[in-house]
C-alpha positions in Angstrom: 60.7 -17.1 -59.0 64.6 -16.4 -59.5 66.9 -15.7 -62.5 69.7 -17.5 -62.7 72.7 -17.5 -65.9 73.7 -20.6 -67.0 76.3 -21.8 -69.9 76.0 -25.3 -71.7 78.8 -25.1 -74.4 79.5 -22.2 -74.1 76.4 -20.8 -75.0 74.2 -18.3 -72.1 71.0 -19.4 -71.1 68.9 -17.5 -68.8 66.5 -20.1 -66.6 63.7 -19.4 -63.9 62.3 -21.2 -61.5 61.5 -21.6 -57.8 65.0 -24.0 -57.2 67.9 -22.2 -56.3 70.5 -20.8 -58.3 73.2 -23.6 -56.9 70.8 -26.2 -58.2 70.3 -24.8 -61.4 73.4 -24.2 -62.0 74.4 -27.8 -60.9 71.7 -29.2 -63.5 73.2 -27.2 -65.9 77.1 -28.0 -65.3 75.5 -32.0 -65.5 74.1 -31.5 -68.7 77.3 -29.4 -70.4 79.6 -32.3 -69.3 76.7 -35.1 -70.8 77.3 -33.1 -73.6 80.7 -32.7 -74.0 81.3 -36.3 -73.0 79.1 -37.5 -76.7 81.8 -34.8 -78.3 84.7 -36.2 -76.7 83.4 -39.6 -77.8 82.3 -38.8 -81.3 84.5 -35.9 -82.1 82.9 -35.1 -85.8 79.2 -34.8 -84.5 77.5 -31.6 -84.5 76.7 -30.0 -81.3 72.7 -30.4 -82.0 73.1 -34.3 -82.7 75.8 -34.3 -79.1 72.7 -32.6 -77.7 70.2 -35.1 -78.7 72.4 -38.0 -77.6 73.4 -36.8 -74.3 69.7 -35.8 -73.6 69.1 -39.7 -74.6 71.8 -41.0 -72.2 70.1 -38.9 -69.9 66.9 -40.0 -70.3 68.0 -43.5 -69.8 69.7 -42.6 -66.2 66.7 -41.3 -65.4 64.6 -44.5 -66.1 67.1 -47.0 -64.7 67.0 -45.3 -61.9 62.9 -45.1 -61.9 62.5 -49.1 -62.5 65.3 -49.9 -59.5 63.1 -47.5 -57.2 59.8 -49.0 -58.3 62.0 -51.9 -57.1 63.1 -51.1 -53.7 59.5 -50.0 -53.1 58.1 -53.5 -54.1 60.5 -54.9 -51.8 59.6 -52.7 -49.0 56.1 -53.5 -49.2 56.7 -56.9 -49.4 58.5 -57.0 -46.2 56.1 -54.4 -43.9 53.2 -56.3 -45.5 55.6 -59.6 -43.6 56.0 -57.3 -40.4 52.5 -56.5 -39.9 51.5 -60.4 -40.9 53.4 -60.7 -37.8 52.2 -58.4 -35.5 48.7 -59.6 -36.2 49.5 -63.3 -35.9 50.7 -62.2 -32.3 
């Protein structure tokens, strides 16, 4: 398991896991500009209510992109169930 120093506004954090440092870091540069993006936009919020929201817009990427996947995956089945309809039939 490896250490690896991060910053979200400004603010060291200290995370471990088994990803990498690059992709720890990464995660962590995402969620300081999420952050500072709901600052920018509502520039008399505190940083606790910035840090809500942007976990919120977050958490809505994240299931968008979870229903269009469930998607692609229906469609996918769809069409190999088709393929093998066809093979079959042959």
């Amino acid at each position: 398991m490896s250490r690896t120093e991060i910053q979200i506004l400004g603010q060291k954090y200290t995370l471990k896991g088994e990803a990498s440092e690059e992709y720890m870091k990464e995660l962590a540069a995402y969620v300081d500009a999420k952050i500072k993006e709901v600052l920018r936009k509502s520039p008399g919020i505190n940083p606790l209510n910035a840090s809500i929201l942007a976990a919120l817009n977050i958490a809505e990427e994240l299931h968008g992109l979870k229903k269009e996947q469930e998607i692609v995956a229906k469609n996918i089945d769809e069409k190999a169930s088709i393929l093998t309809s066809l093979f079959e039939e042959g």
